[in-house]
C-alpha positions as CSV (number, residue, x, y, z in Angstrom):
1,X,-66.6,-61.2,-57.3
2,X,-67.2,-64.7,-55.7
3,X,-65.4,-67.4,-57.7
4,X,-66.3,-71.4,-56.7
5,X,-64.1,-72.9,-59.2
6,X,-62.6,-77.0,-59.1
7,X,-64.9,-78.4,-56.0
8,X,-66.3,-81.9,-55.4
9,X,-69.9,-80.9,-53.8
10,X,-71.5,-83.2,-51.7
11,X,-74.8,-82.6,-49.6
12,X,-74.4,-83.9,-46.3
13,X,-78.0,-84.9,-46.5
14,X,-78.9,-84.0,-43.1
15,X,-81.6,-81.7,-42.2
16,X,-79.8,-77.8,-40.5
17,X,-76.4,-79.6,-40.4
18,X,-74.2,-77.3,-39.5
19,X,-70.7,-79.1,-39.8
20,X,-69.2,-82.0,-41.9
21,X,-68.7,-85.3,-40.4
22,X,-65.5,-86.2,-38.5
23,X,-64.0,-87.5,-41.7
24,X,-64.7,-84.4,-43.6
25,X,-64.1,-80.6,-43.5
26,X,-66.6,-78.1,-45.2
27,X,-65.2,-74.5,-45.8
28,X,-66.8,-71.2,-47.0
29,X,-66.0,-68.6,-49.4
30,X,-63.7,-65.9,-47.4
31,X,-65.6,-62.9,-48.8
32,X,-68.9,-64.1,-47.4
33,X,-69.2,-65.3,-43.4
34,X,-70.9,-63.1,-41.2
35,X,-71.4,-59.8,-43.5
36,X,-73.6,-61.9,-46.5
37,X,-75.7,-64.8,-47.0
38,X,-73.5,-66.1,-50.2
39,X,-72.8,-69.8,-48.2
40,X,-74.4,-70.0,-45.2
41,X,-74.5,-72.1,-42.6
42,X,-71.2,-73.5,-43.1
43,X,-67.2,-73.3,-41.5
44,X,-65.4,-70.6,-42.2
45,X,-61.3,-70.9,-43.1
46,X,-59.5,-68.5,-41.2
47,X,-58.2,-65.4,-42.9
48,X,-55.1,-66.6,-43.6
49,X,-55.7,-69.3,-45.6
50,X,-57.7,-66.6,-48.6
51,X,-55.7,-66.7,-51.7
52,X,-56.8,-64.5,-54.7
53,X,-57.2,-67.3,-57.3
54,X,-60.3,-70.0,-56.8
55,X,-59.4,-72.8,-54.1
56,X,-60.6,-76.2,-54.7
57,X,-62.7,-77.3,-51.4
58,X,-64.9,-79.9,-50.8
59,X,-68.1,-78.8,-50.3
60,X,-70.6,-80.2,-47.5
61,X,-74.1,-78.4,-47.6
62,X,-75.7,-76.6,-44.6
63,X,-79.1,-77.8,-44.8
64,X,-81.1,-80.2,-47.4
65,X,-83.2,-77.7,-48.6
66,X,-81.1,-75.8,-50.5
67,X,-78.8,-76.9,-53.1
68,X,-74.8,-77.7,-52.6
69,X,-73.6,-73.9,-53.9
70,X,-76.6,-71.4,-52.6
71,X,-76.4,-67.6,-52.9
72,X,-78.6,-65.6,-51.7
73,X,-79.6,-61.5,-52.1
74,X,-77.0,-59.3,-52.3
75,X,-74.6,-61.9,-54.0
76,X,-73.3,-61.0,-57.3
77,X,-71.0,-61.1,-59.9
78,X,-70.2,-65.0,-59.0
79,X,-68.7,-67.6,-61.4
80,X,-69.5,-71.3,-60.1
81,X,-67.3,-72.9,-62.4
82,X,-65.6,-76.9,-62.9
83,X,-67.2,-78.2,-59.7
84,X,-69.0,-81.7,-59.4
85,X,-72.4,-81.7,-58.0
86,X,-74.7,-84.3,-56.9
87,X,-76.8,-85.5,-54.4
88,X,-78.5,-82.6,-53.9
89,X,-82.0,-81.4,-53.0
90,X,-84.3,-79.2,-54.9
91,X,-80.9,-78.0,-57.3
92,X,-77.3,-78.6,-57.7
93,X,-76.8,-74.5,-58.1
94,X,-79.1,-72.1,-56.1
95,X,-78.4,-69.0,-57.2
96,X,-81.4,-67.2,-59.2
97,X,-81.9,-63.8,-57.1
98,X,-83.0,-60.5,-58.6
99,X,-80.8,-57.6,-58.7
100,X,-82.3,-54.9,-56.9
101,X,-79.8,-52.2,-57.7
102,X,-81.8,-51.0,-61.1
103,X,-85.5,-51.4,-60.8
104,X,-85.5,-53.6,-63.7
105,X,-86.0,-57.2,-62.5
106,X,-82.9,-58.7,-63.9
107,X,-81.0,-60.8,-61.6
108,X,-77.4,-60.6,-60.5
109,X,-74.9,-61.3,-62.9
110,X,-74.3,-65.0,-61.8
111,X,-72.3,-67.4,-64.5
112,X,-72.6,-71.4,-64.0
113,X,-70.5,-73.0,-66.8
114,X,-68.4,-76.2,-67.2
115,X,-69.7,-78.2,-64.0
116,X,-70.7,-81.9,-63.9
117,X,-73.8,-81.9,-62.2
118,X,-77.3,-84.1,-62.0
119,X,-79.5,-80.7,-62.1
120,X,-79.4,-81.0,-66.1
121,X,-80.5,-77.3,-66.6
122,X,-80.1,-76.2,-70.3
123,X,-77.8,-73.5,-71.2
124,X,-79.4,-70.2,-71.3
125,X,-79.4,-66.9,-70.1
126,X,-81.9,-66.0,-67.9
127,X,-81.5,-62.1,-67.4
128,X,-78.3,-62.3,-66.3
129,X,-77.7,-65.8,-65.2
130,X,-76.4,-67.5,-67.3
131,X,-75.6,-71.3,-67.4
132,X,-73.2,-72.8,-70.2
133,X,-71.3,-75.8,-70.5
134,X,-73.0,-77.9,-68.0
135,X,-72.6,-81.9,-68.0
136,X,-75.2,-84.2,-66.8
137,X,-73.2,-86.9,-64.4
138,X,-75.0,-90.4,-63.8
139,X,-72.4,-91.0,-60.9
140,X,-68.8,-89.7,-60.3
141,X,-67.5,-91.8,-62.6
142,X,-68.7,-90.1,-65.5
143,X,-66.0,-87.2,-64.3
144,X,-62.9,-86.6,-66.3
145,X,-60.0,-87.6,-63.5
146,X,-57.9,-84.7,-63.5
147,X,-60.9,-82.4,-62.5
148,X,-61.3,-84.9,-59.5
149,X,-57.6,-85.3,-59.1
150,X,-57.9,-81.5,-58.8
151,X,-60.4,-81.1,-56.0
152,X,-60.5,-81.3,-52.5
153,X,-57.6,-79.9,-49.7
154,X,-54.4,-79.3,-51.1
155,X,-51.8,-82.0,-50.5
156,X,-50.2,-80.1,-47.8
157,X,-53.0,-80.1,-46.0
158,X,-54.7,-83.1,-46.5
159,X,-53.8,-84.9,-43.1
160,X,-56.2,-82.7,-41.7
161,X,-59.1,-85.4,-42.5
162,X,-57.3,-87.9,-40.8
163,X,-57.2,-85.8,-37.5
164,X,-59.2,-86.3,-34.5
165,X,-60.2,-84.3,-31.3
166,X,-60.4,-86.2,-27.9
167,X,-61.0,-89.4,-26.9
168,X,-63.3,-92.5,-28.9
169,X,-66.3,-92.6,-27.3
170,X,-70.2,-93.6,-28.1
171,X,-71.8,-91.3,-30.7
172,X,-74.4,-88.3,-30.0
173,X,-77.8,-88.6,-30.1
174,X,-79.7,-88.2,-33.2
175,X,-82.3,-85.7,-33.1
176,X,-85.5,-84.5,-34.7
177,X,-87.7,-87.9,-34.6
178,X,-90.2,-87.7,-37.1
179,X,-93.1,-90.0,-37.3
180,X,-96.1,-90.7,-39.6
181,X,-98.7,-93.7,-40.4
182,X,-97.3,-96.8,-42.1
183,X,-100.9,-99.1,-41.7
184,X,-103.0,-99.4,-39.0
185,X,-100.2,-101.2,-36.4
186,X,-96.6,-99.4,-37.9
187,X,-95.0,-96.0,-37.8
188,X,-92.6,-94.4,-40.6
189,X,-89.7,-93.2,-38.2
190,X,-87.5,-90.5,-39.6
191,X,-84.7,-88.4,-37.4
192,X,-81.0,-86.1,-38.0
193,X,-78.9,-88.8,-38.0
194,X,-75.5,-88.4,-35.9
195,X,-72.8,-86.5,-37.4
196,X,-71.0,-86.7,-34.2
197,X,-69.9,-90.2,-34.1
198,X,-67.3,-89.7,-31.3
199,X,-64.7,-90.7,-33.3
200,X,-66.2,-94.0,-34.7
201,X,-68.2,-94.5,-37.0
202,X,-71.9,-95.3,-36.3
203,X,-73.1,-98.5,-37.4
204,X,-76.6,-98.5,-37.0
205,X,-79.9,-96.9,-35.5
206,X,-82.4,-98.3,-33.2
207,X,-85.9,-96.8,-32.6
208,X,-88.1,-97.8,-29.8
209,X,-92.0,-97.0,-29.5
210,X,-94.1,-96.0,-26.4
211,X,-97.3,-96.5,-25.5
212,X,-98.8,-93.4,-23.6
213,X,-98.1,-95.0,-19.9
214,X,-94.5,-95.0,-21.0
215,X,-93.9,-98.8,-21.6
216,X,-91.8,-100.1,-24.4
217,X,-94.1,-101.6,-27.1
218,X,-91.8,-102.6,-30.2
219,X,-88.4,-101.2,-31.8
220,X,-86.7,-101.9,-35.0
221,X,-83.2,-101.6,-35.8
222,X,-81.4,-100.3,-39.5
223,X,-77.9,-100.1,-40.4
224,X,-76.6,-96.7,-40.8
225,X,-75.9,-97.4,-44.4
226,X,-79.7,-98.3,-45.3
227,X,-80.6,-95.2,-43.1
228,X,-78.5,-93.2,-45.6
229,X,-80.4,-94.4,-48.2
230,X,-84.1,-94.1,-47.4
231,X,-84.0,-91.9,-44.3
232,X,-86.7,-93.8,-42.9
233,X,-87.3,-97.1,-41.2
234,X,-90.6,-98.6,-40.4
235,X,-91.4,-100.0,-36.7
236,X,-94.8,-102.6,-36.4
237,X,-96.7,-104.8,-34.8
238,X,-97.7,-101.6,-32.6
239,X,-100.9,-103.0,-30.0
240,X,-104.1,-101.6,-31.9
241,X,-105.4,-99.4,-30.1
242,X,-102.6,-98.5,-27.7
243,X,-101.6,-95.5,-28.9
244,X,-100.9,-92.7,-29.3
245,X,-97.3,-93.6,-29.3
246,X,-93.8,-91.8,-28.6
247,X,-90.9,-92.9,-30.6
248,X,-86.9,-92.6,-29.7
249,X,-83.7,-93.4,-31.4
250,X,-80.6,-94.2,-30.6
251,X,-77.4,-94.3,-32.5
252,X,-74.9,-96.8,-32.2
253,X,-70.4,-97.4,-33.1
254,X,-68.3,-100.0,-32.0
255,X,-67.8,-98.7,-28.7
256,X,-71.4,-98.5,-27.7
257,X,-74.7,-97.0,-28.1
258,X,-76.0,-93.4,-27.8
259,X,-78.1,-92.1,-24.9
260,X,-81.8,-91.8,-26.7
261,X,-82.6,-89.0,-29.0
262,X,-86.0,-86.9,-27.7
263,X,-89.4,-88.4,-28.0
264,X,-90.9,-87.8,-30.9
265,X,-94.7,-86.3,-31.2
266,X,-97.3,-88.5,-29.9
267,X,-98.9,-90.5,-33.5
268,X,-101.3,-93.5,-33.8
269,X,-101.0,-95.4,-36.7
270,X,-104.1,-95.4,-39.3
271,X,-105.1,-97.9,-41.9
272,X,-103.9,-95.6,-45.2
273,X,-106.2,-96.2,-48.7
274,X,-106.6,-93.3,-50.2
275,X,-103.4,-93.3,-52.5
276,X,-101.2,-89.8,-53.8
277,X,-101.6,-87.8,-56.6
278,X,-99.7,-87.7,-59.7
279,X,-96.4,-85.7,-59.8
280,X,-96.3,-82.9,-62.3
281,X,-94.2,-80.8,-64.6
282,X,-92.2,-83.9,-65.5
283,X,-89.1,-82.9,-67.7
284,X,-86.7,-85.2,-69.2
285,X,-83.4,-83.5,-69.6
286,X,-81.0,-86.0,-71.6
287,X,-77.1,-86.2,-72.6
288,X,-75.9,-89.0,-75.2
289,X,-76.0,-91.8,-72.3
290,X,-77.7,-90.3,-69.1
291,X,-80.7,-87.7,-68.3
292,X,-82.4,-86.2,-65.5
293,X,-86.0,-86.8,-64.9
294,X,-87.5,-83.9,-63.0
295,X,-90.8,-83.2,-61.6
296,X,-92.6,-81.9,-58.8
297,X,-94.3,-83.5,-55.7
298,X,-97.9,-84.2,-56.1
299,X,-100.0,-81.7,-54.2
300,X,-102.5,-84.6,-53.0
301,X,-100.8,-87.1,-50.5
302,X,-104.1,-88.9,-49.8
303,X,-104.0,-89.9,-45.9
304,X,-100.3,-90.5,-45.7
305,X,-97.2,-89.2,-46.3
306,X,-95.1,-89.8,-49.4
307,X,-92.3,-92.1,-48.6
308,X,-90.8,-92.6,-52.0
309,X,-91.4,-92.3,-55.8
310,X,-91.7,-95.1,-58.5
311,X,-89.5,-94.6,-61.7
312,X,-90.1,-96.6,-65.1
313,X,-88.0,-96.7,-67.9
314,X,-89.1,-97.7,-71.2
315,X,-86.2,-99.6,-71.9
316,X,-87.1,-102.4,-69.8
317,X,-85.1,-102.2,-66.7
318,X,-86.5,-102.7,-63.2
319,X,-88.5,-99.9,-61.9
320,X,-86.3,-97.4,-60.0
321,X,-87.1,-96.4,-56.0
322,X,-86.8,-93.2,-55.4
323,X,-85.6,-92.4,-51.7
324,X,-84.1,-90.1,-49.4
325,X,-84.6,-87.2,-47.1
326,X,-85.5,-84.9,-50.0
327,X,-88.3,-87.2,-50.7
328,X,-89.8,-86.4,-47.1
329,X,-89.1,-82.7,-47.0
330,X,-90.7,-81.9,-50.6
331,X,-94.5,-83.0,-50.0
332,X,-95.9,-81.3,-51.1
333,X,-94.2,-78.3,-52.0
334,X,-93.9,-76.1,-55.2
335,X,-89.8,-77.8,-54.7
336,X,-88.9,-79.6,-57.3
337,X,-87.2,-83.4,-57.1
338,X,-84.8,-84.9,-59.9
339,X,-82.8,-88.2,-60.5
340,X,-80.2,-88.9,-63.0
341,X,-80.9,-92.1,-65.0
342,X,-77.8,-93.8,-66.6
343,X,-77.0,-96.2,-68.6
344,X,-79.1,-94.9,-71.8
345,X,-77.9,-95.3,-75.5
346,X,-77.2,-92.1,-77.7
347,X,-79.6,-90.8,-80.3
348,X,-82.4,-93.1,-78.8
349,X,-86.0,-91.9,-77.8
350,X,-87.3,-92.8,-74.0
351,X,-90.6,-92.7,-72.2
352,X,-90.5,-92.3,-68.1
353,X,-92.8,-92.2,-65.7
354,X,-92.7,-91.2,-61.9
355,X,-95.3,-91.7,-59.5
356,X,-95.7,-91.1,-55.9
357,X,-95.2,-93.8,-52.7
358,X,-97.2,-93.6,-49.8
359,X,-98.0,-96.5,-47.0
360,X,-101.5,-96.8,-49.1
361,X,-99.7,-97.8,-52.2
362,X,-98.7,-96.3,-55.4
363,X,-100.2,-93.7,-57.2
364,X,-101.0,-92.8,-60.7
365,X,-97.7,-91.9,-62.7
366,X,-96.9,-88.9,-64.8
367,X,-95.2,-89.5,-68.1
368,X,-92.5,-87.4,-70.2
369,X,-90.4,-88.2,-73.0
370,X,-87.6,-87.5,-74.5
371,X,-84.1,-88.2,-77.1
372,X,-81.1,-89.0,-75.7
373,X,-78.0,-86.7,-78.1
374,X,-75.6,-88.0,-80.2
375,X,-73.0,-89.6,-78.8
C-alpha cells in the first residue's frame, strides 16, 4: 500500500521538469522509484529516510501534463489523503487505472478522501476508486492552518531549502522555444523556463527574432513573474515579408544573463480571422463560497493557436483571463481544463461562461450553471 498523506502539492508548471527549483526539494514515495511508475519523474529520498507511517513532503510535479499525485498501472491499494492541491493541469489526483488482475474492468482500489483541492470531483465510487471528503480551495487560504503547519520537511530538516551547491553564477538557458502566429507582423513565444537559476533568482526573459540571413529583427523582454503567469510573451513589428523567422531566449538574475536557449522552428506570422470554437462539457462544481468551472478545449482553433480562455460570471465581476502553460498544451485535446472561482455567496444560483482566446479574437462561449451549498 502507497499512502500520500499531509502534503502541500504544487505543480512546477514546467513542461518534463525533472527537478524542483533551487529553493525547493521534490521527493517520491520509497516503494515506487525504479521498479513502478506510481510517481514518476521525480527525486527519490534515499532509503534511509522511509518511515512506515505517511511523511508529509512537498510535492513538485514532473511534467504538466499530468496531475500533482499520478499513478499509473500496476499501482494499487493507495490512500491520497489531507494533502493540498492546486495549480495543476488536466487534475489535481491522477489515478483512475483498471485493475487487470480479475478480468472484470474495475480499477485498483485507490481512496482520495479529505484533501483540499481545485479539481472539485464529487464523492463517489467509481469501481473501486473512490473519492470522499474532498474540499474545493479558491486559494491556500481557504486551508485550515494546522494541515499547512503540518506539511512540508520536518523541522529538523528544513535548512535543507536554504542550502546551495557551488558558486552564484548566471542562470541556464531556457529550452524548448515555441512559436505561433500573433497577426501578420508578431509571434506568440513560449519556452521551459530556467529552473537552474545558478543560485539567483531569474528576473526576467528576453527573446530575440531572426530573419532567415540570420540578422536580429526585433526582441521583447518579460519579467519572470509575468512569464509565470501566461507562459507566453508576444514579439512584433516583425518586417512583412521577412520571414520565416527563428526565435531565441535568454534568461536573466542579478548576476547576468544566460547564453541563448536553441532556435526555435522557423514561423512567419499570418493575419489570424477565423476565431475558435466553443469549449465543451462545461461543469460547474460548487462549495458554499467557491466552485470549479470545468470544460474541455474546443476542437476548432480556427487559424491560430489558443492563447487563453475568457471567463464570465454572472455576478458582475470583471471577466476572468484564463492563462498558463496548460492553456497551450491542451488544444485541442480530449484534456480537460478547470479554474476555481472564489469569492461566491452560499445558497446562490450562478451562470458561467468560458470561451476560447486566439490572436483572431474571442470565440463563442459555452455556458453552465449552477447553486453554490449552504454555507
Amino acid at each position: 500500500m502507497t499512502s500520500l498523506a499531509g502534503a502541500v502539492l504544487r505543480p512546477s508548471g514546467l513542461w518534463n521538469q525533472t527537478w524542483a527549483p533551487p529553493n525547493q526539494i521534490a521527493v517520491q514515495s520509497p516503494l515506487t522509484s525504479a521498479t513502478t511508475n506510481c510517481w514518476p519523474e521525480l527525486m527519490v529520498l534515499p532509503q534511509s529516510s522511509i518511515r512506515s507511517e505517511p511523511v508529509p513532503v512537498v510535492w513538485i510535479a514532473g511534467s504538466a501534463n499530468r496531475g500533482p499525485v499520478y499513478t499509473d498501472n500496476g499501482c494499487t491499494y493507495e490512500t491520497v489523503e489531507g494533502n493540498v492541491l492546486y495549480r495543476a493541469s488536466y487534475a489535481n489526483v491522477a489515478s483512475r487505472h483498471t485493475d487487470y488482475r480479475d478480468g472484470l474492468g474495475n480499477n485498483d482500489p485507490t481512496l482520495i478522501k479529505d484533501n483540499w483541492w481545485e479539481e472539485g470531483t464529487a464523492d463517489g465510487d467509481n469501481k473501486g476508486l473512490v473519492t470522499s471528503g474532498n474540499k474545493i480551495m479558491a486559494g491556500v487560504s481557504d486551508v485550515p492552518p494546522d494541515v499547512l503547519a503540518n506539511a512540508g520537511l520536518e523541522p529538523a530538516y528544513r535548512h535543507l531549502l536554504t542550502l546551495r551547491v557551488g558558486g552564484v553564477s548566471v542562470p541556464e538557458a531556457p529550452a524548448r522555444v515555441g512559436t505561433s502566429t500573433a497577426g501578420a507582423n508578431a509571434l506568440y513565444v513560449t519556452f521551459n523556463p530556467t529552473f537552474a537559476d545558478g543560485g539567483s533568482p531569474v528576473t526576467g526573459y528576453t527573446a530575440r527574432a531572426y530573419d532567415p540571413a540570420g540578422r536580429q529583427v526585433a526582441h521583447e523582454s518579460v519579467g519572470a513573474a509575468e512569464f509565470k503567469r501566461s507562459a507566453l510573451l508576444r514579439i512584433g513589428q516583425l518586417p512583412g515579408g521577412g520571414g520565416p523567422f527563428t526565435v531565441t531566449v535568454t534568461a536573466s538574475n542579478d548576476r547576468g544573463t544566460s547564453a541563448p536557449s536553441l532556435a526555435s522552428a522557423p514561423l512567419s506570422p499570418t493575419t489570424a480571422s477565423a476565431p475558435p470554437a466553443a469549449p465543451t462539457s462545461p461543469k460547474l462544481r460548487t462549495a458554499a463560497t467557491a466552485a470549479t468551472l470545468a470544460w474541455t478545449p474546443p476542437t476548432g482553433t480556427g487559424d491560430a493557436k489558443i492563447v487563453g480562455y475568457r471567463v464570465t460570471v454572472s455576478d458582475g465581476r470583471h471577466p476572468i483571463a484564463v492563462t498558463g502553460r496548460d492553456v497551450l498544451v491542451t488544444q485541442p485535446s480530449a484534456k480537460g481544463m478547470f479554474r476555481v472561482i472564489g469569492g461566491l455567496k452560499p445558497g446562490t444560483a450562478y451562470t458561467v461562461t468560458v470561451a476560447a482566446v486566439t490572436a483572431a479574437g474571442t470565440g463563442p462561449a459555452a455556458t453552465v450553471s449552477g447553486t453554490t451549498t449552504a454555507g
